[in-house]
C-alpha positions in Angstrom: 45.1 47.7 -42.0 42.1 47.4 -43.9 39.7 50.1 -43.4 36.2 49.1 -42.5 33.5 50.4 -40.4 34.7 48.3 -37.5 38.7 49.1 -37.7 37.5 53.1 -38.0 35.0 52.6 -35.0 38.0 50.4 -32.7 40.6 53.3 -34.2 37.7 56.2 -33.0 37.4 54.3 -29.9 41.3 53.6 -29.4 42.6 57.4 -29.5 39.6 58.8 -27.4 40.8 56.1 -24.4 44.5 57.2 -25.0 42.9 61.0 -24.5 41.5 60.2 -21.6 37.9 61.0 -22.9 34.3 59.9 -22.9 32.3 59.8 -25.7 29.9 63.0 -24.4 33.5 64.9 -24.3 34.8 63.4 -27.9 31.0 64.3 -29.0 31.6 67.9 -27.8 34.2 68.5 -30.2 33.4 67.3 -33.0 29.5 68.9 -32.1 27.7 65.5 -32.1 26.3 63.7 -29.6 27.6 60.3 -27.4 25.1 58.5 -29.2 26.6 58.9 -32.6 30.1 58.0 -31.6 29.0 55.1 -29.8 27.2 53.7 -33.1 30.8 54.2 -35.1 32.7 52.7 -31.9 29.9 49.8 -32.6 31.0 49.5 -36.5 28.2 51.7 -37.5 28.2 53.5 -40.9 31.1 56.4 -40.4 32.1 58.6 -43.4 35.4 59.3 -44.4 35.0 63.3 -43.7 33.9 62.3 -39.9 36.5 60.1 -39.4 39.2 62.1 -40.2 37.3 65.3 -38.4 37.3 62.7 -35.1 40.7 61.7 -35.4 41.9 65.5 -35.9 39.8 66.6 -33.3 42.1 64.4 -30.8 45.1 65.4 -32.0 45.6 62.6 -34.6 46.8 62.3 -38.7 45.5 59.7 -40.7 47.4 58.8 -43.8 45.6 56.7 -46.9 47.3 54.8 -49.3 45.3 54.0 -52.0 46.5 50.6 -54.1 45.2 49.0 -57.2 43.4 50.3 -60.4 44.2 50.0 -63.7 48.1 50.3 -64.5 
């Protein structure tokens, strides 16, 4: 999968429904507010560092595979 701001922000939004939370609980622990994770859910600017701290924070691993470059 490619990873842009919209495949983080359905991925955020995909394991906090299969956790059985709402954004003001996923907000909680990641100390943020529902308004913030319902502009990545949206495809909003995400980092890389709050991505992974989201994902983490419900349990998750991400792996990246990084292709390409010179050879």
């Amino acid at each position: 999968m490619e990873a842009t701001y919209r495949t983080l922000g359905e991925l955020i939004k995909t394991m906090r429904t299969a956790e059985g939370l709402t954004r003001s609980e996923l907000a909680m622990k990641v100390h943020s507010y529902k308004g913030f994770i319902e502009s990545f859910e949206n495809g909003d600017d995400i980092t890389w560092f709050m991505f992974l701290e989201i994902a983490e924070s419900l349990g998750y691993t991400v792996d990246v595979e990084v292709k390409g470059g010179a050879e």
